[in-house]
C-alpha angles and dihedrals in degrees: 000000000000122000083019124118092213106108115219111247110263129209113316100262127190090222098065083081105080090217101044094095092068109074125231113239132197106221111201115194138161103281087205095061121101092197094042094055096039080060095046085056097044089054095040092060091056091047093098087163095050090231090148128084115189114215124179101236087193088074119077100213095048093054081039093065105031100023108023112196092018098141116216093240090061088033092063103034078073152350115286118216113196123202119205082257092063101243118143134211124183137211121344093004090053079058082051092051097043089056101064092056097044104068088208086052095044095098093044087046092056091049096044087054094061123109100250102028092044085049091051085033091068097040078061097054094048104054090038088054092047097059098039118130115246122195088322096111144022120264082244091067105034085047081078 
């Protein structure tokens, strides 16, 4: 090696991949719902490095492999992102968490994450999830 320009390989390092610093989530949200799955879509479009993963909550076996012990009941009140750790946030902080992983979505996810706008983040969220629609219209209708 020596006098040669080659550089000997060095430890295998997630970070020699451009995208590994990104991390890969599960997204679990209510398959029967219109809205749910229109957002599922949307997000899926901006997602250029392919770091989400869709999965229908409503369905057992699927809370039982990327969330065990997620009831359905929590499962459908919001979304559930899941990490490769396993750790789980809900809601508007499973947007936040999707942000950082989403490069479009990086600057709403920094102001979400702030004290006063993640607080009324959340109340939005909530209210939003409560008067969804769920398996009460067609896509075709709740697309208006």
């Amino acid at each position: 090696m020596e006098g040669s320009d080659e550089v000997p390989p060095g430890p295998a390092s997630p970070y020699n991949e451009p995208v590994a610093m990104f991390p890969r989530l599960i997204v679990l949200i209510d398959g029967e719902c219109p809205m749910c799955r229109r957002l599922a879509g949307r997000l899926s479009r901006i997602d250029w490095l392919h770091r989400l993963s869709f999965e229908d909550g409503s369905k057992a076996e699927v809370r039982e492999r990327f969330a065990p012990g997620l009831d359905e009941a929590t499962a459908l009140t919001a979304m559930q992102v899941i990490a490769p750790d396993g750790s789980r946030r809900a809601g508007f902080d499973g947007f936040v968490r999707i942000a950082g992983a989403v490069p479009l979505l990086w600057v709403p996810g920094l102001i979400g994450a702030l004290p006063g706008i993640s607080t009324l983040g959340r109340a939005v969220y909530r209210l939003v999830a409560a008067n969804r629609r769920r398996g009460r219209c067609s896509d075709a209708v709740c697309a208006r």
